[in-house]
C-alpha positions in Angstrom: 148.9 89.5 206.6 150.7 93.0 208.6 153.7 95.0 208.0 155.0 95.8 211.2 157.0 99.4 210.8 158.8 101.0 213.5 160.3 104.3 213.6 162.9 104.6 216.2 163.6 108.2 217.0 165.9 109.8 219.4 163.0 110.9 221.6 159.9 108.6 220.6 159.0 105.2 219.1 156.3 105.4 216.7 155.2 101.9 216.1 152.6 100.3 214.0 150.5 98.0 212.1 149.8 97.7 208.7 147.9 96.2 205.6 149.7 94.8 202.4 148.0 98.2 200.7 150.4 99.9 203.3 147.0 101.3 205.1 147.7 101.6 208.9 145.2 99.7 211.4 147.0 100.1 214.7 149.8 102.9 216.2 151.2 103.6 219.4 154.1 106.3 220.1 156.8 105.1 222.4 158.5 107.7 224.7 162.3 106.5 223.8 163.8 105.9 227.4 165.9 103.1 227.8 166.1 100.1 225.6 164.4 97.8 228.4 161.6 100.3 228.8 160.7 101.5 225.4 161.2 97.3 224.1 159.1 96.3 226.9 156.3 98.7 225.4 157.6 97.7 221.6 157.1 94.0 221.8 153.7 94.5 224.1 152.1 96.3 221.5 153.5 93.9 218.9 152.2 90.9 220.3 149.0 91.5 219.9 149.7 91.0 215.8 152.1 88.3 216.5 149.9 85.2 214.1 149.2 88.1 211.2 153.1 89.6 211.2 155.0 88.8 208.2 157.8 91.3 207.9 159.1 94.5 209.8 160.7 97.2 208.0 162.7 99.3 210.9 164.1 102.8 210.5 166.2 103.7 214.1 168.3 107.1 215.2 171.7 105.8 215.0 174.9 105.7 214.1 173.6 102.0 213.3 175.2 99.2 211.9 173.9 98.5 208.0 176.5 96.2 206.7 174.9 92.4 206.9 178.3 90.9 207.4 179.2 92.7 210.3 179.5 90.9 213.7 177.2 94.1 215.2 175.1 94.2 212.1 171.0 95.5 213.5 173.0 97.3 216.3 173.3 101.1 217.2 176.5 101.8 217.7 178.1 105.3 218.8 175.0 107.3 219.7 175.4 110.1 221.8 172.1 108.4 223.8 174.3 106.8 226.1 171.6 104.0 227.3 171.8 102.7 223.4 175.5 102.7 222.6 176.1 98.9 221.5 172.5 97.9 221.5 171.6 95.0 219.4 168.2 96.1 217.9 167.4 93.7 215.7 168.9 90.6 217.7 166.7 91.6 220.5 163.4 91.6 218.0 164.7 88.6 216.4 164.0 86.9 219.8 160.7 87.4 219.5 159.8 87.5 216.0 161.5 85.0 213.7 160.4 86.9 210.7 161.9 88.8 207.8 163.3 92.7 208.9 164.6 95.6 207.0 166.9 97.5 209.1 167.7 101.4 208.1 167.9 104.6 209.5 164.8 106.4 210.4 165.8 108.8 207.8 166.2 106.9 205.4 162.9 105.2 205.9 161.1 109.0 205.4 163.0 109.3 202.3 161.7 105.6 201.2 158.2 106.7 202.0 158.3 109.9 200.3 159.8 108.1 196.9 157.2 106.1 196.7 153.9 107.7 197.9 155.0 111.4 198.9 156.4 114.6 196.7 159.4 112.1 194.9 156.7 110.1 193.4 157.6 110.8 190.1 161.4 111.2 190.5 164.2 109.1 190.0 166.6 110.2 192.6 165.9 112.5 195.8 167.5 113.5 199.2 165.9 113.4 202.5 167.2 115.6 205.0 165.6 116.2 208.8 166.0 118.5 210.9 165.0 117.9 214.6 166.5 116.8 217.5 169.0 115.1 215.7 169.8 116.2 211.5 170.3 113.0 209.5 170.0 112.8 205.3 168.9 109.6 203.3 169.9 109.7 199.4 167.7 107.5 196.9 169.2 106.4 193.3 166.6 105.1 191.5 165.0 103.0 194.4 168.1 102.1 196.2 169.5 103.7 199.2 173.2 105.8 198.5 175.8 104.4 201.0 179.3 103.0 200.8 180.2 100.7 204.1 177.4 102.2 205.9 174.9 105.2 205.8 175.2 108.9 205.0 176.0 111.4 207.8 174.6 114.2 205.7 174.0 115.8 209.4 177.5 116.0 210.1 179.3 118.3 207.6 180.9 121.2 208.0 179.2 124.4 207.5 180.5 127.6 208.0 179.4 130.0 211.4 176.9 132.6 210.5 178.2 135.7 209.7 181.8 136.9 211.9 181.4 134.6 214.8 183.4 131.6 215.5 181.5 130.6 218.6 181.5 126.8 217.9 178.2 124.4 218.0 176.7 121.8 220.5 178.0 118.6 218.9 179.5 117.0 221.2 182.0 115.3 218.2 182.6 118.0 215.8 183.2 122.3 216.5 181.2 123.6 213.2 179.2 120.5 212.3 175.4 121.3 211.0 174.1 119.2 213.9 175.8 121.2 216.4 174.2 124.8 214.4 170.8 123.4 213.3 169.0 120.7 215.1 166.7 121.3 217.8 168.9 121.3 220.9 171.6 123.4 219.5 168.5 126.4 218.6 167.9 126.0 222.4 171.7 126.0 223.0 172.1 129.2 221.3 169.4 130.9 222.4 168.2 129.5 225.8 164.7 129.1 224.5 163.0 125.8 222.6 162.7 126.4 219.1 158.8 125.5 219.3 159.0 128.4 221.2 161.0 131.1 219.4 158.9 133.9 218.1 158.7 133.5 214.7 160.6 137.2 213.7 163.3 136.2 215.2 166.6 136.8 213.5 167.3 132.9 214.9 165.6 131.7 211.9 167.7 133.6 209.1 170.7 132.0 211.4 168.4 128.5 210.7 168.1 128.9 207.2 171.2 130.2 206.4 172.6 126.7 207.9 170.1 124.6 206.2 170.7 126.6 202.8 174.8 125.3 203.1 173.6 122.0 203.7 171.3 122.1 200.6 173.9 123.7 198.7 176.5 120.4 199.6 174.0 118.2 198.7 173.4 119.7 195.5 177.1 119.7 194.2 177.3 116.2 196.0 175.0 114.3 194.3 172.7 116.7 192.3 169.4 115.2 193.3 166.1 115.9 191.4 164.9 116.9 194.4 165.8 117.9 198.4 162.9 117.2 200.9 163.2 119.0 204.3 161.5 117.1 207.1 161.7 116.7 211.2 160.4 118.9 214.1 162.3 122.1 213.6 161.0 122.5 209.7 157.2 122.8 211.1 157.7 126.4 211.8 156.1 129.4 209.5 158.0 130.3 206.6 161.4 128.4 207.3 161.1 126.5 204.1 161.1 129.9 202.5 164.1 131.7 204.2 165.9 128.5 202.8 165.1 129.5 199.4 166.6 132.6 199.4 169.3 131.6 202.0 170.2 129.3 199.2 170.3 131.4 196.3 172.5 133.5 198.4 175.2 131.4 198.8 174.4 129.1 195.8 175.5 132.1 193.7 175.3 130.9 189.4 177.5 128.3 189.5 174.3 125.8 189.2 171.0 126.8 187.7 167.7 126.0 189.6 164.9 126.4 187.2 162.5 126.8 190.2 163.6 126.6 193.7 160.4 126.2 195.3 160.2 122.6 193.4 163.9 122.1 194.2 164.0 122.3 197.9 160.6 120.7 199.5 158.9 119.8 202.7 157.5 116.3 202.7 153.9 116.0 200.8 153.4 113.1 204.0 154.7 115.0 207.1 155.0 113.2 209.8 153.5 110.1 208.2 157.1 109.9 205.7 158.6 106.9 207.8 156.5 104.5 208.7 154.7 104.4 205.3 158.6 104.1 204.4 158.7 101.2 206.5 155.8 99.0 205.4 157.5 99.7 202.2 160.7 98.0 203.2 158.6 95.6 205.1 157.5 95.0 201.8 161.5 94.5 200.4 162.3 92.7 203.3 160.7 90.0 201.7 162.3 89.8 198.6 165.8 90.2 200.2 
């Protein structure tokens, strides 16, 4: 019997195999083109495991549609990746695998995997924030995902511009959003150069952190998690996760103690691993549901 867990991000597919004990036997990444190309890989690589399969737990880029009593329920909806606006995701698996499915944001599926085998192992309550070509945050209450009629968009609130200027972000919905400041494209935006590629004394990364820090700072008076783990592409480089400590304890001020920051704010203990072991996990739910 095999999990199958897909991560659907904005620029791959990872997808994969795996064993009730959540151990991965088979993975393929998936460049994310459009839906007809990167499902005609998806279900290919699928097929091969099509007699073991007995649940998928699925965690996509979105907007995506979580409520189970929607008409457009398993679809993305208004994604800035034009080819996937409206695209029923889980309709279009169904067709080919009558089985059980979980169906989440790809976020939420890191923060699922870190709860339950990564750094909020022993919490009760965490947020998952990433920060890569998209920024997206996933809130856990004592196993359950935090959402009203749909999912958290943690990535677009409003932070304020870094120090005078009013020079206004990339996103293409909102002026001062911390999308349009903080992911990936919008380092490139500002600067002209990938932020793989930005030297790493560049004053681009206190402008980073400082973002991030507000972010942090939200969540905190938000929901006032035992714990904030920063994932995604961008949070790779040297010494971010630092400049967010003491971005945050700048504009934190004393309003809220943090007994120890460097516990408080955390990159993932399972890197790039967070989702899919998420996913076998709610592979595992899917089950149940």
């Amino acid at each position: 019997m095999l999990y199958g867990a897909i991560e659907a991000g904005g620029t791959k597919f990872v997808c994969s195999v795996g064993d009730t004990e959540y151990n991965t036997l088979d993975k393929i990444s998936i460049k994310t083109t459009s839906p007809e190309e990167t499902f005609k890989e998806l279900l290919q690589f699928f097929d091969q495991y099509k007699d073991k399969l007995i649940s998928f737990g699925i965690g996509s880029f979105g907007p995506i549609e979580v409520d189970i009593n929607s008409d457009k329920y398993g679809f993305i909806t208004n994604t800035p990746k034009n080819l996937w606006k409206n695209f029923d995701f889980i309709g279009t698996l169904k067709n080919e695998f009558d089985i059980p499915m979980y169906w989440t944001t790809d976020v939420n599926a890191s923060a699922y995997g870190e709860y339950h085998f990564g750094n909020g192992e022993h919490a009760s309550n965490l947020v998952y924030v990433t920060i890569g070509t998209g920024i997206g945050g996933g809130a856990i209450q004592n196993g359950e995902f935090i959402g009203g009629i749909s999912h958290p968009e943690m990535g677009h609130m409003i932070v304020k511009p870094y120090g005078d200027s009013l020079k206004k972000g990339n996103c293409p919905f909102h002026d001062y959003c911390l999308e349009g400041f903080a992911s990936g494209p919008s380092i490139q935006h500002r600067t002209g150069v990938r932020a793989e590629l930005l030297d790493e004394n560049s004053i681009e990364w206190d402008i980073e952190a400082y973002y991030i820090a507000q972010a942090v700072l939200n969540i905190t008076y938000t929901i006032r998690p035992e714990l904030i783990i920063l994932g995604g592409g961008v949070m790779n480089k040297d010494n971010l996760i630092q400049k967010v400590h003491e971005n945050y304890l700048k504009v934190a001020g004393n309003y809220l103690e943090i007994n120890d920051i460097a516990q408080y704010i955390v990159l993932p203990k399972l890197g790039s691993e967070a989702a899919i072991k998420g996913c076998y996990k709610l592979a595992e739910k899917a089950l149940s549901n």
